[in-house]
C-alpha positions as CSV (number, residue, x, y, z in Angstrom):
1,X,-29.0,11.4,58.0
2,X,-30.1,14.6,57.2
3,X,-31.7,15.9,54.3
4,X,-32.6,19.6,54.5
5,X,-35.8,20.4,52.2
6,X,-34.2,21.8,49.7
7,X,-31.9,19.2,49.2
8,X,-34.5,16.1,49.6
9,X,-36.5,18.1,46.7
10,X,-33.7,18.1,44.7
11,X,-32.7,14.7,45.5
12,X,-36.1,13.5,44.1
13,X,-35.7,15.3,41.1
14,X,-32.1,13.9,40.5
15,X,-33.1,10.7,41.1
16,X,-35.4,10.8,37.8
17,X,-33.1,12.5,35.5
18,X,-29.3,11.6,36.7
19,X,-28.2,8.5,34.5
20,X,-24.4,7.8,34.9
21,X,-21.7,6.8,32.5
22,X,-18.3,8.5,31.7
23,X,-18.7,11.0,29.7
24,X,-17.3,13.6,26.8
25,X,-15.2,16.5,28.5
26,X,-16.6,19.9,28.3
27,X,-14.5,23.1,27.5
28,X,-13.7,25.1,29.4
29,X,-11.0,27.1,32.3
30,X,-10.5,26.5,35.9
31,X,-11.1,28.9,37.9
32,X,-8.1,30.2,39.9
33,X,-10.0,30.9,42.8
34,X,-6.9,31.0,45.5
35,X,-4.2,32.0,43.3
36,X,-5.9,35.5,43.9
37,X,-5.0,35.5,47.9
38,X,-8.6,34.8,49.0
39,X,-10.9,31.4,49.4
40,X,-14.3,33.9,50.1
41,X,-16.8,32.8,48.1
42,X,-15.1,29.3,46.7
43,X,-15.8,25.8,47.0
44,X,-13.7,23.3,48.2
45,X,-13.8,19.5,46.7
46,X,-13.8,16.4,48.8
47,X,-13.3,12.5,47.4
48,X,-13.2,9.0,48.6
49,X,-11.7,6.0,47.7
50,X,-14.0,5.8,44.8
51,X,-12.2,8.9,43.0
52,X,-9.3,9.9,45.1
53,X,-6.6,7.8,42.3
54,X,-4.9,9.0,39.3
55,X,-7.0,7.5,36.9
56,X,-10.1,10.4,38.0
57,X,-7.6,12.6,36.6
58,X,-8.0,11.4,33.4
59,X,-11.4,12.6,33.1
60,X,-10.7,15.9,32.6
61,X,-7.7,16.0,30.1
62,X,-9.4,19.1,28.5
63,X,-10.0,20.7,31.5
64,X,-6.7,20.8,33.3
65,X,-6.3,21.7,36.9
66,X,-9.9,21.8,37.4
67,X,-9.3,19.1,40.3
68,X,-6.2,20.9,41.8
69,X,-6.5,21.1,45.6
70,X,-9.3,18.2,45.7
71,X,-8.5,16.6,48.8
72,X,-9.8,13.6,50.2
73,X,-9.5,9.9,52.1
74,X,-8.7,6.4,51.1
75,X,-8.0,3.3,52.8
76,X,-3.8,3.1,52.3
77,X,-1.2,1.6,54.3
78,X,2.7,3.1,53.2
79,X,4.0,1.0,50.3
80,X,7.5,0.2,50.1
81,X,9.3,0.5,46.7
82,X,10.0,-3.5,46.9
83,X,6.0,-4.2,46.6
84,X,5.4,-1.6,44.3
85,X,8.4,-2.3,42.1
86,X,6.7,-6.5,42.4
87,X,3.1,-5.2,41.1
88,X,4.6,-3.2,38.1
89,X,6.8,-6.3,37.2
90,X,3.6,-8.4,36.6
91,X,1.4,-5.1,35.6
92,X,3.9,-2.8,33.9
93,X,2.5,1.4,34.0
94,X,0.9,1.3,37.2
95,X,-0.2,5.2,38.3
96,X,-2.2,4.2,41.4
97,X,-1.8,1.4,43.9
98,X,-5.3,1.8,45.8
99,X,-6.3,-1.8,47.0
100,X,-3.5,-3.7,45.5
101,X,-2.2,-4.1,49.1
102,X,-5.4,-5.1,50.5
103,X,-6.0,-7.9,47.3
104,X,-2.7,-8.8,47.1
105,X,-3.4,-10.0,51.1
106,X,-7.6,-11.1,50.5
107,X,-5.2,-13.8,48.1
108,X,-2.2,-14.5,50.3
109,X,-5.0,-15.2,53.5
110,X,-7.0,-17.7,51.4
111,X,-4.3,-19.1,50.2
112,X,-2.9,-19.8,53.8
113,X,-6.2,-20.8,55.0
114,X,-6.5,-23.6,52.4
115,X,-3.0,-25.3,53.2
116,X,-3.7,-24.7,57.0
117,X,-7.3,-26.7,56.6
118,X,-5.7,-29.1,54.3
119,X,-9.1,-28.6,52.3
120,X,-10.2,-26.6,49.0
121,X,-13.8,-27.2,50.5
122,X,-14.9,-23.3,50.8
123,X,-16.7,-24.0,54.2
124,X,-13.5,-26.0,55.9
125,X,-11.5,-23.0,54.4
126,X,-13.5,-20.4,56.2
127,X,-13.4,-21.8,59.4
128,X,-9.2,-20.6,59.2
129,X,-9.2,-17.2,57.5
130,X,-9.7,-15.0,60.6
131,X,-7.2,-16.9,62.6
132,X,-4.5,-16.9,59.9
133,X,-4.2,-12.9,61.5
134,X,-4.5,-13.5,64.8
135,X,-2.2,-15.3,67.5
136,X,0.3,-17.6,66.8
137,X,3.9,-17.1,65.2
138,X,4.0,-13.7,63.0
139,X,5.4,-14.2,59.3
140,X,5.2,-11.5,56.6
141,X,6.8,-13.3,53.9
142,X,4.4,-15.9,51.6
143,X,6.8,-18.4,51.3
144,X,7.8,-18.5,55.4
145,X,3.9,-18.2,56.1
146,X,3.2,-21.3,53.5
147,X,5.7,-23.4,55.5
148,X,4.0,-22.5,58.7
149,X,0.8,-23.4,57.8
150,X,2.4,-27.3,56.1
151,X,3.8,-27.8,59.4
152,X,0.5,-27.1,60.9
153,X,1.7,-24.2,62.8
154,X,-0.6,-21.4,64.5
155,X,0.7,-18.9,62.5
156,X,-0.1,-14.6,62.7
157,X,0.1,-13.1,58.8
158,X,1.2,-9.4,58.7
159,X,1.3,-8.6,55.0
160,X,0.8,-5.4,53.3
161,X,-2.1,-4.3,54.0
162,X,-2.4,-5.8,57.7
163,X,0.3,-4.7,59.7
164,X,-1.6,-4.2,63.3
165,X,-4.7,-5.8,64.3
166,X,-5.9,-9.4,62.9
167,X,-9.4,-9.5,61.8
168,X,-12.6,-9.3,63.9
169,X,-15.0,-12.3,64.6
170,X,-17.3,-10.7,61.7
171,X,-13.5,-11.6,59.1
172,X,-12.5,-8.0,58.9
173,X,-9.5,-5.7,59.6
174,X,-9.7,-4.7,63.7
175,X,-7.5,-2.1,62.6
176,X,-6.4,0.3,58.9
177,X,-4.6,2.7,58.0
178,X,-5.9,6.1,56.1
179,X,-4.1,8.6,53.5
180,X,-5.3,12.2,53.4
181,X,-4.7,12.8,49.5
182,X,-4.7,16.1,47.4
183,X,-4.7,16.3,43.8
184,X,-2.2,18.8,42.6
185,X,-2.5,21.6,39.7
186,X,-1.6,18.5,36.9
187,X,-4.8,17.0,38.4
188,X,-2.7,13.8,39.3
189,X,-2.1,13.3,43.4
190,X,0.6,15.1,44.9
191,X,2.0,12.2,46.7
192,X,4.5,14.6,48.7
193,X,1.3,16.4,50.9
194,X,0.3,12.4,51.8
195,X,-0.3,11.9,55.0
196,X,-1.3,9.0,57.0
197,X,-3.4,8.0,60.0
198,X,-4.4,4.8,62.0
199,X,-7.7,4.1,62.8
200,X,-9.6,1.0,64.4
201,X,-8.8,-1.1,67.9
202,X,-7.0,-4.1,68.2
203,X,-8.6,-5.1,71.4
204,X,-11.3,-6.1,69.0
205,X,-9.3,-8.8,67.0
206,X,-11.0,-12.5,67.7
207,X,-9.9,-14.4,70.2
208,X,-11.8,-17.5,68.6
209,X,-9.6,-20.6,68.1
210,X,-10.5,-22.9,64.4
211,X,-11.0,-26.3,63.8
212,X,-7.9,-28.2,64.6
213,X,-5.6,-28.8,61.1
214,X,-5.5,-31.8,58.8
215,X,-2.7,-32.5,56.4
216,X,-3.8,-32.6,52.8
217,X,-4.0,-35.4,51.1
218,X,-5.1,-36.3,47.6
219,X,-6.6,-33.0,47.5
220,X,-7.3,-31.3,43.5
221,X,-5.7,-28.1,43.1
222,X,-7.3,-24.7,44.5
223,X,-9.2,-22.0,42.7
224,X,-9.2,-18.9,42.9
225,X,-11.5,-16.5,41.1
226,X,-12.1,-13.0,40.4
227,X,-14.7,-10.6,40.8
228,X,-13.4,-7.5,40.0
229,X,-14.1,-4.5,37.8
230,X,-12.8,-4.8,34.6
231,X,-15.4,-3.0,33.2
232,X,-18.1,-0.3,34.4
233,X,-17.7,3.0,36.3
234,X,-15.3,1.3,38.6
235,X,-13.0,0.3,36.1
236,X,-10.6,3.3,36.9
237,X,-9.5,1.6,39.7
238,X,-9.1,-2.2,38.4
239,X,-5.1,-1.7,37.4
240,X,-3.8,-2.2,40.7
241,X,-6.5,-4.4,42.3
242,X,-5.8,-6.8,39.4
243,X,-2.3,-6.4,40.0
244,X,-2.0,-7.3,43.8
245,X,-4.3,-11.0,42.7
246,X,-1.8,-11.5,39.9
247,X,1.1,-11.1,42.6
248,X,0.1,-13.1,44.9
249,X,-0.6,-16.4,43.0
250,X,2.6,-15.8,41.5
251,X,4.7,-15.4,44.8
252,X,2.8,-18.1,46.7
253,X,3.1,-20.9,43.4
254,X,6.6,-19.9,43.6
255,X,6.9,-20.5,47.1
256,X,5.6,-24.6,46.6
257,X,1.7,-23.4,45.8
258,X,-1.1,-24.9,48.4
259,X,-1.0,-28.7,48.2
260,X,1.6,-28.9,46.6
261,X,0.1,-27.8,43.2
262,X,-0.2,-24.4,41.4
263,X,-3.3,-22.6,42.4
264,X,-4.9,-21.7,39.6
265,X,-6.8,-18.0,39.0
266,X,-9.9,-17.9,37.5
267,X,-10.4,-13.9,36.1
268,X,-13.6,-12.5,36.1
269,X,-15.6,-9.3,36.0
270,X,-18.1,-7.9,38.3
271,X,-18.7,-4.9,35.6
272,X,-19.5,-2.7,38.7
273,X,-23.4,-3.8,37.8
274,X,-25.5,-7.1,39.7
275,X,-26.1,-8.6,36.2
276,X,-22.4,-8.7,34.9
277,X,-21.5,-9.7,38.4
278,X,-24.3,-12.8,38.9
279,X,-23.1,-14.0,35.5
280,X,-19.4,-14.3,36.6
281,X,-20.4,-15.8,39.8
282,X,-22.3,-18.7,37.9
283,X,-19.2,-19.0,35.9
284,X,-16.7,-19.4,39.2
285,X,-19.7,-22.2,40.5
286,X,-19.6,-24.0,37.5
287,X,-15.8,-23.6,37.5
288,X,-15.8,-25.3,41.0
289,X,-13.7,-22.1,42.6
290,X,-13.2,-22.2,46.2
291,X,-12.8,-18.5,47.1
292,X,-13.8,-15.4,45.0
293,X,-12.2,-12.3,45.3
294,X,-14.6,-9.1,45.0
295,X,-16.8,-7.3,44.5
296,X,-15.6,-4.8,43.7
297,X,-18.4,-1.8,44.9
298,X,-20.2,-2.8,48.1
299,X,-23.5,-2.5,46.4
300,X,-22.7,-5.2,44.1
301,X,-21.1,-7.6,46.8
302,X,-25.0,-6.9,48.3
303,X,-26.4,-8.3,45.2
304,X,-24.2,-11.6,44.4
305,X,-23.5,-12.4,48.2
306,X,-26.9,-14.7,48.0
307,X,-25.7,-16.8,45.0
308,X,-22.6,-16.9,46.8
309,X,-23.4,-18.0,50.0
310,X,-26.4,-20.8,48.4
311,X,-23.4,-22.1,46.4
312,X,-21.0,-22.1,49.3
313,X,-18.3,-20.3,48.5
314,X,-16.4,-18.0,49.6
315,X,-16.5,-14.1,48.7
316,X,-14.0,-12.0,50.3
317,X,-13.2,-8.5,49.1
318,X,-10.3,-6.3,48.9
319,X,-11.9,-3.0,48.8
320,X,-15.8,-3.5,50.2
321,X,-16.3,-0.5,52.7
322,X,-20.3,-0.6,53.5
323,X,-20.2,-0.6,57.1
324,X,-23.5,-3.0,57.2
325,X,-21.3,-5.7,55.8
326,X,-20.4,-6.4,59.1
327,X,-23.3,-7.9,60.2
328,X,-25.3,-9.4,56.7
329,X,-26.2,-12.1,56.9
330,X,-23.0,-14.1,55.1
331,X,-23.2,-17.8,56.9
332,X,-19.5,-17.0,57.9
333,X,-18.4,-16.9,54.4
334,X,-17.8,-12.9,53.6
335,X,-14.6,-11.4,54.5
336,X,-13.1,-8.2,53.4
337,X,-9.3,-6.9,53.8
338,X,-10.9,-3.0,53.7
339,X,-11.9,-1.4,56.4
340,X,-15.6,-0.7,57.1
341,X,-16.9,3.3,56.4
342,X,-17.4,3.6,59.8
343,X,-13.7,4.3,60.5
344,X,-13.2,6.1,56.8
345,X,-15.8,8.4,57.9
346,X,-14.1,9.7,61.5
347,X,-10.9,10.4,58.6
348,X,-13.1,12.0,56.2
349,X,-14.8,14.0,59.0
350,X,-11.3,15.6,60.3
351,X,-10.2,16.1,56.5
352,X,-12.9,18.9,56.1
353,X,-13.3,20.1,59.7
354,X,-9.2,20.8,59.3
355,X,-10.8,23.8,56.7
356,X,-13.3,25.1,59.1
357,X,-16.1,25.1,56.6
358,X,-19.9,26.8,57.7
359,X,-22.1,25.2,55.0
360,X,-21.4,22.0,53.4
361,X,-22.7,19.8,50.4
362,X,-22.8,15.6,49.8
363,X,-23.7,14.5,46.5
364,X,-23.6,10.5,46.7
365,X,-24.8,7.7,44.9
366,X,-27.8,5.6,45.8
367,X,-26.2,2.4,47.1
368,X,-24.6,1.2,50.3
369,X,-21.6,2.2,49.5
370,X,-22.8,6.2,48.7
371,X,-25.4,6.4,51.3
372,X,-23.8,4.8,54.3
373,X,-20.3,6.5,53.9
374,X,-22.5,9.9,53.6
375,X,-24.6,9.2,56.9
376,X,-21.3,7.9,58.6
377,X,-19.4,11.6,57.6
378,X,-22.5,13.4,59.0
379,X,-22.5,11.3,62.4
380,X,-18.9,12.4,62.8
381,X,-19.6,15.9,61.9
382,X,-22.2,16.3,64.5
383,X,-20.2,14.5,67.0
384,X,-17.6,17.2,66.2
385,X,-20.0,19.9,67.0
386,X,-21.2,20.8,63.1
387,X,-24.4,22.0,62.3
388,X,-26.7,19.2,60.5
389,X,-28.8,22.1,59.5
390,X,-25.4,23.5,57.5
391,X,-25.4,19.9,55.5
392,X,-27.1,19.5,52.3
393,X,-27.8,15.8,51.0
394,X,-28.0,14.9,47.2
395,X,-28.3,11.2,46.3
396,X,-28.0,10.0,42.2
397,X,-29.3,6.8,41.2
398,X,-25.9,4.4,40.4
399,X,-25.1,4.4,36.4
400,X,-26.4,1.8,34.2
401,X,-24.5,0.7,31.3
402,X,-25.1,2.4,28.1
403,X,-26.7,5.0,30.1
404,X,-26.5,8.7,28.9
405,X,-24.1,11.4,30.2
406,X,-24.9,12.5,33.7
407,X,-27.4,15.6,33.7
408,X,-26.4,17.5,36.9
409,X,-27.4,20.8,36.1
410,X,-30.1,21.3,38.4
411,X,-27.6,20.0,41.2
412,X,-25.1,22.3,39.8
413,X,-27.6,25.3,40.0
414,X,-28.8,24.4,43.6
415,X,-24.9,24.3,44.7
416,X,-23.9,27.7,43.0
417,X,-27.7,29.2,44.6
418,X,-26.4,27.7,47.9
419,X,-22.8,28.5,48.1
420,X,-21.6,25.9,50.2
421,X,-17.9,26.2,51.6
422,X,-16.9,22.2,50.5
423,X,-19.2,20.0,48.3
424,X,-17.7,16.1,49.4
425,X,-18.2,13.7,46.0
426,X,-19.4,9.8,47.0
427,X,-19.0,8.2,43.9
428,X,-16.8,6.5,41.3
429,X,-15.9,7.5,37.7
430,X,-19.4,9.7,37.4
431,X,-18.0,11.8,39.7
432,X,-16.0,13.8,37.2
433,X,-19.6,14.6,35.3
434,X,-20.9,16.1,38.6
435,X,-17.4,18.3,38.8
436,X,-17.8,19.6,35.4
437,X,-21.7,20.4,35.6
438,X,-20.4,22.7,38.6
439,X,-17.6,24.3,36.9
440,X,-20.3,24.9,33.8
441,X,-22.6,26.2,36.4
442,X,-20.2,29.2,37.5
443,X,-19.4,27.3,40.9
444,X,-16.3,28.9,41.8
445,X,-14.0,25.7,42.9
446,X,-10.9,26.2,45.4
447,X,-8.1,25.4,43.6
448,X,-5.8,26.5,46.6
449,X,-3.5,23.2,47.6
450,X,-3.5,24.5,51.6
């Protein structure tokens, strides 16, 4: 990663002052930068999967359009109107359906792996998830798929969210599939300039074969609980995470449940801090869960995965990108249904090299999640032939609740000083502060939807 010495200055000095919660709108006018016929002298804005959704529009109701012609990545497969039309019939007013695909499969796959094990034993029920995608007879359907795994059939689950490649041997897509997204002048996504693009390798989907099956018998109901963010800066993007998990258990209890029983959900909140999130994990221990499904920020799935892994359960996310979670040290019992950053970042790379900027800014949180998506986008920069020395690094330290607004001023006045060509955002909810200390600063933002 590089940090240029103007940047690593400021990045020490942000790291002091830059406390994150969601804060009060400013006033103020968006520039209209490309309306005019020209982008010299603008800035163009770049997301992830932490701000690219609907809800980040929100943020700046008094501000309107100050996000038009944002672009940016997420992890997104093509949702048909049937599975969207399920989610809003259990979660009525959805505006975003990041991860519901990928949760909606991290609860069909354990699900499957129980029945197939004949176990709710967390370890037993490990030793079948990756094999549930690979090999065997395909099934998209939970109720077909259920029946397979009764009859003790090798079975291959294509859902919503896997559709190529089954999961590695580290119990993790082989394969995903990415959206380019642009926010449009009503600073919601335009969902008409979405496009998609596969990423990964199949060749690298295990080959390992599990444990032969047992037939349950006598065995007490599975749990299920949750670990996602109901609360904190990741909040935004609970709706439809929340949705997918409340799917699921419906569909497979009304396809016969695992056991024959219902399996029963156990909500809980990770509060996108380690604190909130150790709590709820005590909770689901005590509560004698089997699986747990989160966190939701990588960071945080860093912090509980101990207590998780000394209790022996299992912790599988739906939306946990750090590309080091592919090798931590998990005792075979972490599992994700996201992709890791290494493959967001070749998508986030071609995203801005498409715009041919010269000089470009990262502003990025502190954690895994900020910091190794950031050095992953500048790998595949330089691969591409960009200038390091043209890439500014700015790190914040991760908000803690009850924390103040966000002071970026100084960040604000660096970018304005510097005049980057694209300034790419690594963050959740606090994301919007940074936008709006630029905009204050007399950064003038592309609002050009090109």
């Amino acid at each position: 990663m590089h940090v240029s010495t103007g940047a690593r200055g400021l990045a020490t000095a942000m790291s002091a002052t830059l406390l994150l919660t969601v804060a009060a709108c400013q006033q103020g006018t968006p520039p209209q930068g490309a309306d005019s016929g020209t982008t010299a002298g603008l800035t163009r804005l770049y997301g992830t999967d932490g701000n690219m959704i609907n809800t980040f529009g929100d943020e700046f109701s008094n501000q309107a359009g100050l996000l038009a012609g944002m672009k940016g990545t997420t992890p997104l497969t093509p949702l048909s109107e049937d599975f969207k039309s399920r989610l809003n019939a259990v979660h009525p007013g959805l505006t975003d359906y990041l991860f519901a695909g990928e949760t909606y499969d991290a609860v069909v796959i354990s699900t499957l792996a129980a029945e197939q094990a004949g176990s709710n034993d967390p370890r037993t029920i490990a030793r079948q998830i990756n094999s549930i995608t690979t090999g065997g007879t395909e099934c998209t359907a939970v109720a077909d798929c259920l029946a397979l795994a009764r009859a003790g059939t090798d079975l291959n689950y294509r859902g919503i969210s896997l559709t190529r490649g089954g999961f590695t041997d580290a119990g993790e897509p082989s394969t995903a599939s990415y959206a380019t997204l642009h926010f449009g002048p009503e600073d919601k996504l335009d969902d008409s300039k979405t496009e998609y693009v596969g990423a990964g390798d199949e060749s690298t989907t295990s080959t390992k074969k599990p444990p032969r099956a047992v037939p349950a018998r006598d065995v007490q109901a599975l749990k299920i609980g949750g670990l996602l963010p109901e609360t904190g800066d990741l909040a935004l993007a609970n709706p439809p995470m929340e949705a997918g998990a409340a799917l699921a258990i419906q569909e497979v209890n009304a396809a016969g449940g695992v056991f024959a029983k219902d399996v029963q959900w156990v909500p809980g909140d990770d509060g996108t801090n380690p604190d909130v999130a150790k709590e709820t994990v005590a909770k689901h221990v005590a509560a004698k869960v089997s699986v747990i499904i989160g966190a939701g920020a990588s960071s945080i799935s860093r912090e509980v995965l101990p207590d998780v892994v000394k209790a022996g359960l299992i912790l599988f996310s739906p939306c946990n990108t750090d590309a080091g979670l592919s090798t931590i040290d998990d005792k075979g019992l972490f599992f994700r249904t996201s992709p890791s950053d290494i493959l967001q970042g070749r998508a986030l790379a071609d995203v801005i090299l498409r715009d041919g900027p010269h000089k470009l800014a990262i502003v990025a949180r502190d954690d895994s999640y900020g910091t190794g998506l950031q050095e992953n986008v500048i790998s595949e920069l330089e691969k591409a032939g960009f200038p390091t020395d043209k890439v500014e690094t700015m790190e914040y330290e991760p908000p803690t609740p009850g924390a103040p607004d966000i002071d970026f001023s100084t960040g604000a006045s660096q970018i304005k000083t510097t005049k980057p060509d694209g300034v790419l955002l690594i963050g959740f909810g606090e994301s919007a502060q940074i936008i709006k200390a630029m905009a204050e600063a007399g950064v003038q933002i592309h609002h050009g939807v090109s």
